[in-house]
VOPAGU-2260 file (C-alpha; in pm, 1 decimal, decimal comma):
REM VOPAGU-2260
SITE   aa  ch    i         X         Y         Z
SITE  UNK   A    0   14493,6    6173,8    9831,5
SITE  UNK   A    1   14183,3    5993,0    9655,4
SITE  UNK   A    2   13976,5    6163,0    9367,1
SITE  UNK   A    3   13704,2    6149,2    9517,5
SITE  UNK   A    4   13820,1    6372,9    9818,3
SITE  UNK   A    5   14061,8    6564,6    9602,8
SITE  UNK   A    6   13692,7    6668,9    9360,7
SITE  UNK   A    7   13477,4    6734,8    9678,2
SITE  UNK   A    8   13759,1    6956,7    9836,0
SITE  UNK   A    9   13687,6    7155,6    9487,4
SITE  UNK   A   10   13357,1    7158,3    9462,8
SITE  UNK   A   11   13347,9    7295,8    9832,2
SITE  UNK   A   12   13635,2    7552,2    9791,4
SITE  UNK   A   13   13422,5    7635,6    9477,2
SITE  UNK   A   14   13087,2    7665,1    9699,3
SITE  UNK   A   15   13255,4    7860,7    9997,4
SITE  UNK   A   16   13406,1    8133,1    9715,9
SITE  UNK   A   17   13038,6    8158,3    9557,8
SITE  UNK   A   18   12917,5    8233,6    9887,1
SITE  UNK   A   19   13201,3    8504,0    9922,5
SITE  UNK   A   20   13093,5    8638,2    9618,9
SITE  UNK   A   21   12698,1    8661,6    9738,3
SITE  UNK   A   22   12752,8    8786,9   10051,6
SITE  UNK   A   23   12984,6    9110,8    9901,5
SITE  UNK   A   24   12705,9    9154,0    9624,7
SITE  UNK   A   25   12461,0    9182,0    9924,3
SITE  UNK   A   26   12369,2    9531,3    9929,9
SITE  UNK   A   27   12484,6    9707,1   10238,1
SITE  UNK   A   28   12378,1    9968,8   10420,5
SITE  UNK   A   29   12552,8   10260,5   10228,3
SITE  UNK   A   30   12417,3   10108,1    9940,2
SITE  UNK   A   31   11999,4   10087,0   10048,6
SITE  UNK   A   32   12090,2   10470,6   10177,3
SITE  UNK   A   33   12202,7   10557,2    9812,1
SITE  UNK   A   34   11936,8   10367,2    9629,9
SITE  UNK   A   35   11622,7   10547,3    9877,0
SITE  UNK   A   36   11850,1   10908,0    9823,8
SITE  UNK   A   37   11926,2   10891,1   10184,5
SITE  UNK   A   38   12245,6   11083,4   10281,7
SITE  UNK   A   39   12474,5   10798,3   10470,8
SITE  UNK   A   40   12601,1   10861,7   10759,6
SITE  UNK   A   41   12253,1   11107,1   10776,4
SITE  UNK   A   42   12225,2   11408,1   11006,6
SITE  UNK   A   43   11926,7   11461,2   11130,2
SITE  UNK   A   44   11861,3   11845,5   11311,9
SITE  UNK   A   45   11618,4   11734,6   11627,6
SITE  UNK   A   46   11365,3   11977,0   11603,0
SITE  UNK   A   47   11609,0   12222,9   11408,5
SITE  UNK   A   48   11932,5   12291,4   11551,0
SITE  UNK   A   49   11801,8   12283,7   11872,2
SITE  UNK   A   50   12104,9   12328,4   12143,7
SITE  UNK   A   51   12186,7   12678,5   11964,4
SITE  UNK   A   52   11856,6   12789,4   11890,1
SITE  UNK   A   53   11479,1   12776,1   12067,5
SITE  UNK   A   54   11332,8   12431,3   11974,6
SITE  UNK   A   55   11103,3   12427,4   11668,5
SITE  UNK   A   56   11137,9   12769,5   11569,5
SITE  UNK   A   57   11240,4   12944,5   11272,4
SITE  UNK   A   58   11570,7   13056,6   11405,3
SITE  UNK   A   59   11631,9   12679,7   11448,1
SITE  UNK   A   60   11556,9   12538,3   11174,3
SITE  UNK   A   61   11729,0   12755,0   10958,4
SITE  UNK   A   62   12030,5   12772,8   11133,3
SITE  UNK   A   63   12041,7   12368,8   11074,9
SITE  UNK   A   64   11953,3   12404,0   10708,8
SITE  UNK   A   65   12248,9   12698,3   10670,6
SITE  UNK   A   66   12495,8   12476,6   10863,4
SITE  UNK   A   67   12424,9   12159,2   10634,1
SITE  UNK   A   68   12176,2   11942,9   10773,1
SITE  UNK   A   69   12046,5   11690,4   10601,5
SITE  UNK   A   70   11722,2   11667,7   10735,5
SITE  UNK   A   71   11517,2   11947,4   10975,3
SITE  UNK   A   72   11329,8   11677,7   11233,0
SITE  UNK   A   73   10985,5   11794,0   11338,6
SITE  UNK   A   74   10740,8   11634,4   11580,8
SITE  UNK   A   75   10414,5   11695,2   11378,1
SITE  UNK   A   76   10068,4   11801,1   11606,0
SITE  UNK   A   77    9731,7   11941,6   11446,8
SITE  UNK   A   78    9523,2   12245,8   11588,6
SITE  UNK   A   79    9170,2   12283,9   11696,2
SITE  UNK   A   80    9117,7   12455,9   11357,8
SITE  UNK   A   81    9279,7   12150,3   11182,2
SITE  UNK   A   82    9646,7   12327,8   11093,9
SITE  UNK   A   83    9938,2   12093,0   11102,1
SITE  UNK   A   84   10210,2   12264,1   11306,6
SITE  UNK   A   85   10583,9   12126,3   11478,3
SITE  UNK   A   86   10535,8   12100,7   11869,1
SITE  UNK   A   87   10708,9   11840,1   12097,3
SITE  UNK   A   88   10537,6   11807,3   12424,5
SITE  UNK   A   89   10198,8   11753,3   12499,4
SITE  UNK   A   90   10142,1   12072,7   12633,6
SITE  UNK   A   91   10298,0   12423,9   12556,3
SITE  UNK   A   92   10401,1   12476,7   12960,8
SITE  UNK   A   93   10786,5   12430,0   12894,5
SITE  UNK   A   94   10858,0   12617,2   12569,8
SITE  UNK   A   95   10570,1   12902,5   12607,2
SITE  UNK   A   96   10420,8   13167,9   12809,4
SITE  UNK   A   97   10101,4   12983,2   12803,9
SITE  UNK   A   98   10040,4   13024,4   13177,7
SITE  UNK   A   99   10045,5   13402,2   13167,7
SITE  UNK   A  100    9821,6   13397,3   12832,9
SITE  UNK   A  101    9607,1   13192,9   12886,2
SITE  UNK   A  102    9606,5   13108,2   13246,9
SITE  UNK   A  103    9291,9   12924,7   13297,8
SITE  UNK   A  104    9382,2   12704,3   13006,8
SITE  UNK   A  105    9760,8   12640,2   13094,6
SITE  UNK   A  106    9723,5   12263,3   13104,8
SITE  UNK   A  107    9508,5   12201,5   12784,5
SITE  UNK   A  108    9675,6   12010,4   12537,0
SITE  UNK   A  109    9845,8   12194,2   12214,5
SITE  UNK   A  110    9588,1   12033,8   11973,2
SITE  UNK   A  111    9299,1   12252,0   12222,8
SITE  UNK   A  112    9400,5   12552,4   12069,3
SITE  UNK   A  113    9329,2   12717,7   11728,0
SITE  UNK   A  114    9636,1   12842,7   11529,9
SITE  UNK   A  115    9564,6   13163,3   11537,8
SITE  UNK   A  116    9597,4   13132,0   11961,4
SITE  UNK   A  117    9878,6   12950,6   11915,8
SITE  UNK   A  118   10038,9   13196,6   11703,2
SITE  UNK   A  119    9961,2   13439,3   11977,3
SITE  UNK   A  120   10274,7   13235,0   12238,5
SITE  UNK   A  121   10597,5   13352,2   12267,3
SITE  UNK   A  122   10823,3   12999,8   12191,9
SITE  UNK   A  123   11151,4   13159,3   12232,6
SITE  UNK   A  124   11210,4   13342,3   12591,9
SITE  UNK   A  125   11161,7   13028,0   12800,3
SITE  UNK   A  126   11509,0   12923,4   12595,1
SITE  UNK   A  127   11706,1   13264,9   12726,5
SITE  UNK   A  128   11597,0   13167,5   13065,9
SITE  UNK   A  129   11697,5   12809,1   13038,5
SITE  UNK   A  130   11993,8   12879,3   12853,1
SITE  UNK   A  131   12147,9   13221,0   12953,9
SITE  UNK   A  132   12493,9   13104,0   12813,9
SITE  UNK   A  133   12308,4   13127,4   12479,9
SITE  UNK   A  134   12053,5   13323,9   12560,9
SITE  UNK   A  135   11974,1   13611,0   12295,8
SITE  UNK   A  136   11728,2   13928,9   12273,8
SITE  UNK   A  137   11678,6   13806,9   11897,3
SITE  UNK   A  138   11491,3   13513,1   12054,9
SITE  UNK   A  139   11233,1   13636,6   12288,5
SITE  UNK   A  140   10866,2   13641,8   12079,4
SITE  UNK   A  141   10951,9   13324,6   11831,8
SITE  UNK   A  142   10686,9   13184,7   11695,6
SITE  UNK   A  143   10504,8   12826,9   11687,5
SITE  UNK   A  144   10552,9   12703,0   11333,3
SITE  UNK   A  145   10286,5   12518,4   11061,0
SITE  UNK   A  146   10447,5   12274,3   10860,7
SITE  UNK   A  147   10405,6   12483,3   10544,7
SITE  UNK   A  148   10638,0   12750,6   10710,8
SITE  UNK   A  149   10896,9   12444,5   10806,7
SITE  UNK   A  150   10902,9   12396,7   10395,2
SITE  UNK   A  151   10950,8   12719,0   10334,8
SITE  UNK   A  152   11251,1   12715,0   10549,9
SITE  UNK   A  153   11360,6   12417,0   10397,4
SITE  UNK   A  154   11310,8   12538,3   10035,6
SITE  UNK   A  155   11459,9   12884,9   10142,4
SITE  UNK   A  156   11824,5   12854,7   10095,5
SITE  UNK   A  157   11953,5   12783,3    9688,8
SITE  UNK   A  158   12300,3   12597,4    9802,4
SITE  UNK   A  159   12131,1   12396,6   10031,1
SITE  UNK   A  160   11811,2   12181,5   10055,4
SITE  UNK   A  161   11764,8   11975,5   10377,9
SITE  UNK   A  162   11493,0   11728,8   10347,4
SITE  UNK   A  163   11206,4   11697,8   10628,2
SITE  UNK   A  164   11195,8   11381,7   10866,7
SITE  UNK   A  165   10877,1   11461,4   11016,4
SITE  UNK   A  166   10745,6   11238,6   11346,0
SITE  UNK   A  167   10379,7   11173,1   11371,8
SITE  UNK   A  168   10333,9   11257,0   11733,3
SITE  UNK   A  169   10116,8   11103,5   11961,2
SITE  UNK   A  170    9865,1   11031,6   11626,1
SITE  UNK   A  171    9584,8   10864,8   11849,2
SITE  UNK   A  172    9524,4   11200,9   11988,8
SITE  UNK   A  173    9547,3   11320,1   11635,0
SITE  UNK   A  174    9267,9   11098,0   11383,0
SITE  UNK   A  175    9355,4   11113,5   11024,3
SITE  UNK   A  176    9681,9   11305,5   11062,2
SITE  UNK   A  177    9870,0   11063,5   10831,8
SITE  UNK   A  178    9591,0   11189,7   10549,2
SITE  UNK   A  179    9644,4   11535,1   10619,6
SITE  UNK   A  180   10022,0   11475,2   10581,7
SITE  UNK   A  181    9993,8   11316,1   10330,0
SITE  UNK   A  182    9721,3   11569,7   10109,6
SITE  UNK   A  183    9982,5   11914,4   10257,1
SITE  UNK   A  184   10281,4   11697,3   10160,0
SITE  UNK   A  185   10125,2   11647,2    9787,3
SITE  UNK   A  186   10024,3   11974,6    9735,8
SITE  UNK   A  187   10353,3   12146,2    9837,5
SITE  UNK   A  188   10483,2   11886,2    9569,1
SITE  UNK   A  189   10695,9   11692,9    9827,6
SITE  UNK   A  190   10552,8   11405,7    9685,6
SITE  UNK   A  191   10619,5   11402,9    9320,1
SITE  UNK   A  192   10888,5   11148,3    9178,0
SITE  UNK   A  193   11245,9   11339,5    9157,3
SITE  UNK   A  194   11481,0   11238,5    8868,3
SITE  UNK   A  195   11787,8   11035,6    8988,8
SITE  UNK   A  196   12028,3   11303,3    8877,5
SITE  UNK   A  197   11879,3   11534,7    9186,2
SITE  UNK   A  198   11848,2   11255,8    9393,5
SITE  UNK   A  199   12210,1   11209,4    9371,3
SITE  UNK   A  200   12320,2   11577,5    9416,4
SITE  UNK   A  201   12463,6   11658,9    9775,2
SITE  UNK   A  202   12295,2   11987,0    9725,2
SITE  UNK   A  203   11967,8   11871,8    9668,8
SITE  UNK   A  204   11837,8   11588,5    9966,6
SITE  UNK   A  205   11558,7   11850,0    9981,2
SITE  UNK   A  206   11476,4   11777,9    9590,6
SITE  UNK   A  207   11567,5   11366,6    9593,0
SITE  UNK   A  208   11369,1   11073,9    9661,3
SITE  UNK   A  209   11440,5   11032,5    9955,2
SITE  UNK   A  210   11376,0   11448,5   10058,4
SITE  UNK   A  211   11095,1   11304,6   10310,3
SITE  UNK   A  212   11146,6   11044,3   10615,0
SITE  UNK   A  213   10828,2   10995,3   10811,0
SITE  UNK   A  214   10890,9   10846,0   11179,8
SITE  UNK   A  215   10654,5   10719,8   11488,2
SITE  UNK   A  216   10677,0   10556,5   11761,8
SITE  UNK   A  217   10343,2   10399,7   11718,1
SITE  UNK   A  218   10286,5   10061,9   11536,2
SITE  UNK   A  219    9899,4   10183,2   11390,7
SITE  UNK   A  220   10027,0   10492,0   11295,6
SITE  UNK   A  221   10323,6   10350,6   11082,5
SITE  UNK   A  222   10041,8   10075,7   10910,9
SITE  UNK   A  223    9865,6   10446,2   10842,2
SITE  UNK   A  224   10148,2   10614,6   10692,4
SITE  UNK   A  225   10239,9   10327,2   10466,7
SITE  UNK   A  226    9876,5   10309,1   10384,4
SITE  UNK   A  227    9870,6   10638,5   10272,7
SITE  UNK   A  228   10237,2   10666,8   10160,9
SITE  UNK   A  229   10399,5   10341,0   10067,4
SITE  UNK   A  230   10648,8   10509,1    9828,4
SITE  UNK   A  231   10771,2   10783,4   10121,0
SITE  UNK   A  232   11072,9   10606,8   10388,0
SITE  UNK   A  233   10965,8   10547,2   10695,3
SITE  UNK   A  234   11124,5   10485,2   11047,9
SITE  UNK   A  235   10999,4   10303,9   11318,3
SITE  UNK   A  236   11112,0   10422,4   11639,2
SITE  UNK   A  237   11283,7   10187,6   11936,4
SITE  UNK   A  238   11212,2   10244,9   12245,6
SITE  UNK   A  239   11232,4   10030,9   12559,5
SITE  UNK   A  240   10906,5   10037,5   12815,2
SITE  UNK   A  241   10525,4   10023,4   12794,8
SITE  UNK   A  242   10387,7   10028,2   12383,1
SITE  UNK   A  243   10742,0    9951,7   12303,3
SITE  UNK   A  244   11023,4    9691,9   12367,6
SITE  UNK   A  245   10946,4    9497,9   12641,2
SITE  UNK   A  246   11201,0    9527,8   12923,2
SITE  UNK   A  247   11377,4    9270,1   13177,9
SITE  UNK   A  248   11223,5    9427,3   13436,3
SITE  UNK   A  249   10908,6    9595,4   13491,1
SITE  UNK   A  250   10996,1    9793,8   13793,9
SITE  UNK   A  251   10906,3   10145,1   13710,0
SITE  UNK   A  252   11138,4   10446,6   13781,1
SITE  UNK   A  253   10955,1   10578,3   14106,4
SITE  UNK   A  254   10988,0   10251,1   14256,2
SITE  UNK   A  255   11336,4   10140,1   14122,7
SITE  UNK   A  256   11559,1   10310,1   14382,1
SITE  UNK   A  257   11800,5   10531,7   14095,2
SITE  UNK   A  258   11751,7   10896,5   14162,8
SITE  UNK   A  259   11890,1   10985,1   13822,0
SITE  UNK   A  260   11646,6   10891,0   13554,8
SITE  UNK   A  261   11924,6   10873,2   13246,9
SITE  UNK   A  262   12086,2   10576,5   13517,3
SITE  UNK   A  263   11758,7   10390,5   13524,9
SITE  UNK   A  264   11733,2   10387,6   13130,6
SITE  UNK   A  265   12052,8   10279,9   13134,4
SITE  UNK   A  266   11978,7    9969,4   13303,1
SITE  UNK   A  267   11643,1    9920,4   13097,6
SITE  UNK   A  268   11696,3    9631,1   12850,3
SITE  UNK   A  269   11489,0    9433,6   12612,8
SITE  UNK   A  270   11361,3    9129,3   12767,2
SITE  UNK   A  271   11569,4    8924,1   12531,9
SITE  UNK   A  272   11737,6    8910,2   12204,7
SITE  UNK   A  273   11387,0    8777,0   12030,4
SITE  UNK   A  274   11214,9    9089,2   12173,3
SITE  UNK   A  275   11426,8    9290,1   11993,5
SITE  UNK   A  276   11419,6    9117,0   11691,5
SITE  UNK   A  277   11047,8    9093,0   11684,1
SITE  UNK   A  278   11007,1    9473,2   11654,2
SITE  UNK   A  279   11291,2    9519,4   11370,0
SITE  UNK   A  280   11067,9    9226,7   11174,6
SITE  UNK   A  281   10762,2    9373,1   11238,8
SITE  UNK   A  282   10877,5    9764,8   11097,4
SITE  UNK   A  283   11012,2    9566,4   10826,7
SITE  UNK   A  284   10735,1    9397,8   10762,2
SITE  UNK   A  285   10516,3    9718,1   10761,4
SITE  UNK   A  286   10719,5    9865,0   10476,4
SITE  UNK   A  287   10965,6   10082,4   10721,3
SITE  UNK   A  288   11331,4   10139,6   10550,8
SITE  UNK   A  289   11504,8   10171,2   10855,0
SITE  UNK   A  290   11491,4   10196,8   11263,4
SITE  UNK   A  291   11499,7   10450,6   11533,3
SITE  UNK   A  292   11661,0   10340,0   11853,8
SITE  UNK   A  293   11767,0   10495,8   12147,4
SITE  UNK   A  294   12122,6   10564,5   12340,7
SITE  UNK   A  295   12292,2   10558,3   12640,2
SITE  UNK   A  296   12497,0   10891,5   12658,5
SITE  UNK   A  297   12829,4   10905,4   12820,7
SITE  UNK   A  298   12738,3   11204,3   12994,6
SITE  UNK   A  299   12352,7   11094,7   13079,0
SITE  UNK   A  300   12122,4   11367,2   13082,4
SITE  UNK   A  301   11790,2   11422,2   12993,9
SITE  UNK   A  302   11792,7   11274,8   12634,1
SITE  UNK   A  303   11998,1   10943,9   12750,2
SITE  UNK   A  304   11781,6   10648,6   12746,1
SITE  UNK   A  305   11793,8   10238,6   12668,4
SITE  UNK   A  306   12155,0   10150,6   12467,4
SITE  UNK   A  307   11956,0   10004,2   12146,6
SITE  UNK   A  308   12243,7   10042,1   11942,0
SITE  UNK   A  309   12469,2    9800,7   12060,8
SITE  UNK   A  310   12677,4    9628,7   11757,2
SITE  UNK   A  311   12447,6    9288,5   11753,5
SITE  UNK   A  312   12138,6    9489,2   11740,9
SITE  UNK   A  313   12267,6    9703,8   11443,0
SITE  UNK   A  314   12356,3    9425,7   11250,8
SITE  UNK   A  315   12087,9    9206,0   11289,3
SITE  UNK   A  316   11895,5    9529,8   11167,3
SITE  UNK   A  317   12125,6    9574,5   10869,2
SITE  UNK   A  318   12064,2    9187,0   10821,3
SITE  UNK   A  319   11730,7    9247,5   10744,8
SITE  UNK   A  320   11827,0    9480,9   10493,7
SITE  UNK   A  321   11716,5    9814,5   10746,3
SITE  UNK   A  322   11930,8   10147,5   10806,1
SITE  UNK   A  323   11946,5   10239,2   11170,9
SITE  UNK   A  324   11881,2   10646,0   11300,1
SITE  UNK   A  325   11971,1   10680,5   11623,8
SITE  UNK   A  326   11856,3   10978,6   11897,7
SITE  UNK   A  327   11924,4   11193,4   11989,3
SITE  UNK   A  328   12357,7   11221,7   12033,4
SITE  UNK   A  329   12497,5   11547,5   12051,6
SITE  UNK   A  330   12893,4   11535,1   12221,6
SITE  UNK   A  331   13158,5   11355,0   12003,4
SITE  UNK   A  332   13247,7   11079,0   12227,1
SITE  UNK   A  333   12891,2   10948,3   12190,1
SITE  UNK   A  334   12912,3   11024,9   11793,5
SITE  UNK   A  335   13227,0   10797,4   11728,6
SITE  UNK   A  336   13073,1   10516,2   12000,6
SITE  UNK   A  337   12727,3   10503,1   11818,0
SITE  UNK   A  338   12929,3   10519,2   11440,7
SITE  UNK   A  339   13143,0   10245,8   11542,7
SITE  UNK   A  340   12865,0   10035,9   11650,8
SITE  UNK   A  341   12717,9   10069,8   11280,6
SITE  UNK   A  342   12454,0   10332,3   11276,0
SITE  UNK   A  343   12370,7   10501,0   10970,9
SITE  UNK   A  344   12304,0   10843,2   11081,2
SITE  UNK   A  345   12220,6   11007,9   11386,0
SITE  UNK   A  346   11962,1   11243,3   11520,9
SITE  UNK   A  347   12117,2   11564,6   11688,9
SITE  UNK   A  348   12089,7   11887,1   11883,6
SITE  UNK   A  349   12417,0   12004,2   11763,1
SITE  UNK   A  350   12431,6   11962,9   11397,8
SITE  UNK   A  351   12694,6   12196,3   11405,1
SITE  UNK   A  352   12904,1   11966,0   11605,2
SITE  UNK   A  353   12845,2   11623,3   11389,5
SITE  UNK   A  354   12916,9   11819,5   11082,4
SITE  UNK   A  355   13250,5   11861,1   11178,2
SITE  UNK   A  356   13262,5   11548,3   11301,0
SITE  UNK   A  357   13145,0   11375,2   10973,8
SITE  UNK   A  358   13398,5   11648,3   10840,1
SITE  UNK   A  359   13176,9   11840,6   10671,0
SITE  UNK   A  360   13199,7   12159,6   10854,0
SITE  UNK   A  361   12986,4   12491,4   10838,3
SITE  UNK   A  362   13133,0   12753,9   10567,1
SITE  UNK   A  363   13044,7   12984,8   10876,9
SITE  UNK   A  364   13065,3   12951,3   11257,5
SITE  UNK   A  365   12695,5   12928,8   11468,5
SITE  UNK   A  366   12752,6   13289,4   11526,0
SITE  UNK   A  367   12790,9   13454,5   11240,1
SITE  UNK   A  368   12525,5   13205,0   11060,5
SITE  UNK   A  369   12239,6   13320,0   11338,8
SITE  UNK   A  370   12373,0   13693,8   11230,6
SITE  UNK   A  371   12318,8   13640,0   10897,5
SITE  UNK   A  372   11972,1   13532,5   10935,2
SITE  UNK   A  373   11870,5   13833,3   11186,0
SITE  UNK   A  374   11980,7   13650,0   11524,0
């Protein structure tokens, strides 16, 4: 063998083994999660621990902080009067007695109201009559919650602090909502630095750095919330259809032919790889720590939308140095398919369920916890 090739063989052996070396020093996933105080794999209670427990209500949210959660997820609206309060829809038809309170205003949007008529709706029976299986008396006359009663909850339970992943939701309707998060989140002192000792502590994600996550689907509001809180994580949300991901096809649902909508997001795809791509750049480029894609459920159903989490999209996403949140999963067939595709935490109704699936059961079954906090 000549010299010269035996010497360049080296030097590229050499090369190739530096490269090894790089690429294991790159800092992974579980890694970024440690270094923001982000619990990896994260759970994430959608709007409280929602299949057990009326949506957004106290009895939710602090059955997911008593079971473990890591985070209490809230979809964040603002009143007439200018109170920040935790609301999903639009309008308060499907969770309230709106209709029969205020009939002639039924249809008016949540942010029409003051929060003192808000506090006047009863956000827990429509969940016994949904839900008779879990259905219970306790329920019936739950309130509509402000934020500063969601940290309460959070703050409410010594052994265990969940953090707050809080969505700004539809914030064109809203003006200036990132502010106002941003002044209640300061003066409840969710802002302040934390040492890295409590950061660390898998008792305190409610006392940590990373104790906040802010999340929107909306590209201005995300530019807002980094504005106003470049230090705070933040997740930009995936979704495929109009102000999202482009799809393949733009034939919408009504004209499409399915008859089951969860089958016609199934089929909904980005238009192409560089689609996909250009939205995990751009939240990167805005400052966000992470994505928030959607899934196809084994089971469909209402919450079963786009697959965004297949294995090349969650890599190209952890390429960029991103953690990826996906919702909203809630039967363990669908928790190990999403984990093994390389999500870093998931967003759930059942928080009891991924618990024990992320073996870290509940000291205490559902039951007994909803006893021991009056339910």
């Amino acid at each position: 063998m000549p010299a010269t090739f035996t010497k360049s063989a080296l030097l590229l052996s050499l090369w190739l083994g530096l490269g090894q070396v790089q690429a294991a020093s790159e800092p992974g996933p579980t890694a970024l999660a440690t270094r923001l105080g982000i619990p990896h794999p994260a759970v994430i209670a959608h709007r409280g621990a929602s299949f057990d427990a009326p949506e957004s209500t106290v009895a939710a949210y602090k059955l997911a902080r008593d079971l473990g959660a890591d985070y209490l997820e809230l979809d964040l609206q603002r009143s007439k009067d200018g109170v920040l309060f935790a609301l999903h829809d639009n309008n308060l038809q499907r969770t309230t007695d709106v209709a029969s309170k205020f009939p002639e205003r039924r249809d008016s949007p949540a942010n029409a109201f003051t929060m003192a008529e808000l506090k006047t709706l009863d956000a827990g029976s429509w969940f016994n009559t949904a839900y008779p299986d879990r259905a219970r008396p306790s329920y019936a006359g739950l309130k509509i919650l402000t934020l500063d009663e969601i940290i309460d909850i959070a703050q409410g339970n010594p052994l265990h602090k969940p953090g707050l992943y809080i969505e700004t939701k539809e914030p064109k309707q809203f003006p200036g909502i990132e502010r106002d998060l941003k002044d209640k989140l300061h003066d409840r002192g969710w802002l302040s630095p934390a040492g890295s000792k409590l950061a660390k502590s898998e008792l305190a994600v409610g006392q940590g750095k990373g104790k906040v996550i802010l999340q929107t689907f909306e590209k201005s509001s995300l530019e807002l919330l980094q504005k106003e809180m470049p230090q705070v994580p933040k997740i930009l949300l995936l979704w495929v259809g109009e102000g999202s991901i482009e799809p393949k096809s733009k034939v919408p649902f009504a004209e499409s032919g399915e008859k089951d909508k969860a089958a016609y997001y199934a089929s909904q795809a980005p238009k192409d790889k560089a689609e996909f791509q250009r939205w995990v750049d751009y939240a990167k480029a805005q400052g966000a720590i992470g994505t928030g894609p959607s899934a196809t459920l084994t089971k469909g159903g209402d919450q079963s939308y786009s697959d965004l989490v297949q294995p090349w999209m969650n890599q190209y996403t952890h390429d960029q140095g991103l953690l990826v949140h996906v919702y909203t999963v809630d039967d363990a067939v669908d928790f190990q398919k999403v984990m093994d595709a390389g999500v870093d935490g998931i967003f759930t109704n059942r928080a009891s369920e991924l618990l024990k699936f992320y073996k870290r059961p509940a000291a205490a079954s559902v039951d007994q916890l909803l006893k021991n906090i009056g339910y």
